[in-house]
Structure formats: structure tokens, C-alpha cells
C-alpha positions in Angstrom: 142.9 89.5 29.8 144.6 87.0 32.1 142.5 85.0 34.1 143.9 82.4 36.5 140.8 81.1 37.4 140.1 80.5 33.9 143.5 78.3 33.1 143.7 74.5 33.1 147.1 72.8 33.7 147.9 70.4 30.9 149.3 67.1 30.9 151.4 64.8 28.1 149.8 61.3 28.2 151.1 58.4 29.9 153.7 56.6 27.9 156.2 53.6 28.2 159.2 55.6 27.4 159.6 59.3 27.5 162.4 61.8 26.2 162.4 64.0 28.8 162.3 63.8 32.8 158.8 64.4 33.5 159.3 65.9 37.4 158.4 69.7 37.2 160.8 72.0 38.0 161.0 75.7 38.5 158.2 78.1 39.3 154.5 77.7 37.7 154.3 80.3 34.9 151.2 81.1 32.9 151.2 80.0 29.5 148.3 81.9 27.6 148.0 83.7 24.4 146.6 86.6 25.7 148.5 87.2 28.4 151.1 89.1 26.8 149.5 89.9 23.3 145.8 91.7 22.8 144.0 89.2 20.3 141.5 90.5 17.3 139.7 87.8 15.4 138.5 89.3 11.9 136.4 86.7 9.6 134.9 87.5 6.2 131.6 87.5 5.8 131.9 85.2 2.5 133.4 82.5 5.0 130.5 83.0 7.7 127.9 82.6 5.8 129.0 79.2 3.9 129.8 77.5 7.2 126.2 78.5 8.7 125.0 77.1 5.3 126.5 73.9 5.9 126.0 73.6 9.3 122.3 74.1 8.4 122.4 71.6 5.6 123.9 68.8 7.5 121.6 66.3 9.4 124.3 65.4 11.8 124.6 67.3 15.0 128.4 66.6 15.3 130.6 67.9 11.8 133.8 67.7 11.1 134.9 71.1 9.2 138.1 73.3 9.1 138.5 77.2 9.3 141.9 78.4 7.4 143.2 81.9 8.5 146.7 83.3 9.1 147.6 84.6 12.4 150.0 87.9 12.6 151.6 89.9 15.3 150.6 93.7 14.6 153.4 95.9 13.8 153.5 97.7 17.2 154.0 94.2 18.8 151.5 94.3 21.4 148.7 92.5 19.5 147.9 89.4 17.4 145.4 88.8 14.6 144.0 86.0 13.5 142.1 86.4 10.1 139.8 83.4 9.0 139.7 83.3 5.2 138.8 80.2 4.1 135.9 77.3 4.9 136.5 73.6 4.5 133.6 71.1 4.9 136.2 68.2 5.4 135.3 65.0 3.8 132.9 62.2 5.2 135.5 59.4 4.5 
């Protein structure tokens, strides 16, 4: 659900030239997935269980890794899915 309190403004970083004129204009709007869409998150089990596994296996308390997924509007248009399919452990180099 939309929660203002929740939302962060974001900013482009500092540059020496810039393409655009970076003074706001118009009203504030909310820019948040879920604001207009329901989400669902569905993750296979397969993929779960091999990132635990690695996560376990790894000394390191910080790893770099990738989850792969597609991400779909329903067919009634009032919802999005994102479907995680696929673990990458990334490489060390």
C-alpha cells in the first residue's frame, strides 16, 4: 500500500554538465511501484535453497550474488508479478 511516510526523495548526483534543467517543477507526485499496481513475489524453491546454501558456505559476511526473475503485469491489469527463477553466485574477480 502507499505509504508517504515510508518514501525517500531521490536525487541525480552532482555533475559538471547536465542535460536537463535541474529546478523542479510542477507538483510532488509519488513515484512507487505499489502505488498503482498490487505486487506478488513468487520464488522457487530450487532457487531458495541454493542461495541459503551459498550464503552458508561463504566465509564472507558481505556477497555479491544475483537473483534472475521476470516481472509481469497480470492480465486484469491491477497487479504485477515478479517471479525469481534463477541464482547467480557472481564471480570473486
Amino acid at each position: 500500500r502507499f505509504a508517504p511516510e515510508r518514501m525517500v526523495p531521490f536525487s541525480f548526483p552532482l555533475s559538471k554538465r547536465a542535460l536537463w534543467d535541474p529546478v523542479p517543477m510542477g507538483d510532488v507526485i509519488g513515484s512507487h511501484v505499489t502505488y498503482y499496481r498490487n505486487p506478488k513475489l513468487l520464488m522457487l524453491e530450487k532457487t531458495l535453497r541454493l542461495a541459503y546454501r551459498h550464503a552458508k558456505q561463504n566465509e564472507k559476511r558481505s556477497l555479491s550474488c544475483f537473483l534472475l526473475g521476470t516481472l509481469a503485469v497480470d492480465e486484469d491489469g491491477e497487479g504485477i508479478t515478479l517471479t525469481i527463477d534463477r541464482f547467480d553466485p557472481g564471480r570473486e574477480v
